[in-house]
N, C-alpha and C positions, 0 to 999 in steps of 0.2 A: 504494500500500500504506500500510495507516494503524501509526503508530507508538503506543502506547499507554502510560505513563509514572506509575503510582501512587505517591500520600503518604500522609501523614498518617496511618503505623499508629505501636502503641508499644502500654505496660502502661499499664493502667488497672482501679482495684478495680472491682470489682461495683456496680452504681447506676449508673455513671461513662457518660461519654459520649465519643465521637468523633465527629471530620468526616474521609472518606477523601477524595481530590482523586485525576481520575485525568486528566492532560493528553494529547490527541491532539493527532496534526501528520503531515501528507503525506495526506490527504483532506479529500472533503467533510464534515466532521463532523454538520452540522445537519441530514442527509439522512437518518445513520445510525441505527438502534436499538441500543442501547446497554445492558449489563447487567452485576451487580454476582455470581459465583461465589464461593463460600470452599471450602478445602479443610484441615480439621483435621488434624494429627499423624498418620498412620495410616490413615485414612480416605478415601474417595474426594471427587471433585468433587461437592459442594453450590449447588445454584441455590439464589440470594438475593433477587435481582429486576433488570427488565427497566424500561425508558422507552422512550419511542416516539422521532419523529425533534425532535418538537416541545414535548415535554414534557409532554403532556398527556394521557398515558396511561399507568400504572403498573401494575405486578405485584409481589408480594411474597411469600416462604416464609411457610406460616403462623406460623410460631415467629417471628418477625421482626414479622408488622404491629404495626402501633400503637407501636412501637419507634423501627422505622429508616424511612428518607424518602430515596428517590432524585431525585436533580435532575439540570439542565444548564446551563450558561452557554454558546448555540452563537457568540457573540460571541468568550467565550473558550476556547473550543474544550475544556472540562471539562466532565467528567462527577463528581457528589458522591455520598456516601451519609453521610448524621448520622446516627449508630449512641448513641441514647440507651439509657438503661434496663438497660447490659450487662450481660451474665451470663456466669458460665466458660464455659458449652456456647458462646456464639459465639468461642470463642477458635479463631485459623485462619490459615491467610494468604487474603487477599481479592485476588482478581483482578478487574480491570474487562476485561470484553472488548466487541466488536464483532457481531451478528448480523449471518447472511448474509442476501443479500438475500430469499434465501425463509423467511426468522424462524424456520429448522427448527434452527438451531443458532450456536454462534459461530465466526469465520473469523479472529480476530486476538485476542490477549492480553497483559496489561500481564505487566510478572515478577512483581507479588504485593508485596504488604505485609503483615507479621505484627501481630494484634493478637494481645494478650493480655488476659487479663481473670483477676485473682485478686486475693486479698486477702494 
């Protein structure tokens, strides 16, 4: 069972930028697909975007591309998302999870880091 472990939220004005870090341990990481959730105040679960096992294949909200960039270090067993260009609407808590093996959904979740975004 894979343990999932997020950082790097906090306040930041609008323009501003972030790096989330989301650390796994107790699987294969480098095998897995890998994807970035937020879920605003009120509101339900929001897909952010998705990475393959090997980095080399990305998905993105359209509100999001050209913004944010998810990555992977499977060395150090993290998953990234640099969240440039922010705006209040991405203000959330962001969850990194884990897809199941048939990529129909996620099977494991970090507890979330709050960003915020205002001025």
């Amino acid at each position: 069972e894979v343990q999932l472990v997020e950082s790097g939220g906090g306040w930041v004005q609008p323009g501003g930028s972030l790096r989330l870090s989301c650390a796994a341990s107790g699987s294969s990481f480098k095998n897995d697909a890998m994807g970035w959730v937020r879920q605003a105040s009120g509101k339900g679960l929001e897909w952010v975007s998705d990475i393959n096992s090997n980095g080399r294949t990305t998905s993105y909200l359209d509100s999001v591309k050209g913004r944010f960039t998810v990555s992977r270090d499977n060395a150090k067993k993290t998953l990234y998302l640099q969240m440039t260009e922010l705006k209040p609407e991405d203000t959330a808590v962001y969850y990194c999870a884990k897809l199941e093996d048939g990529g129909l959904g996620y099977d494991s979740w970090g507890q979330g880091t709050q960003v915020t975004v205002s001025s």
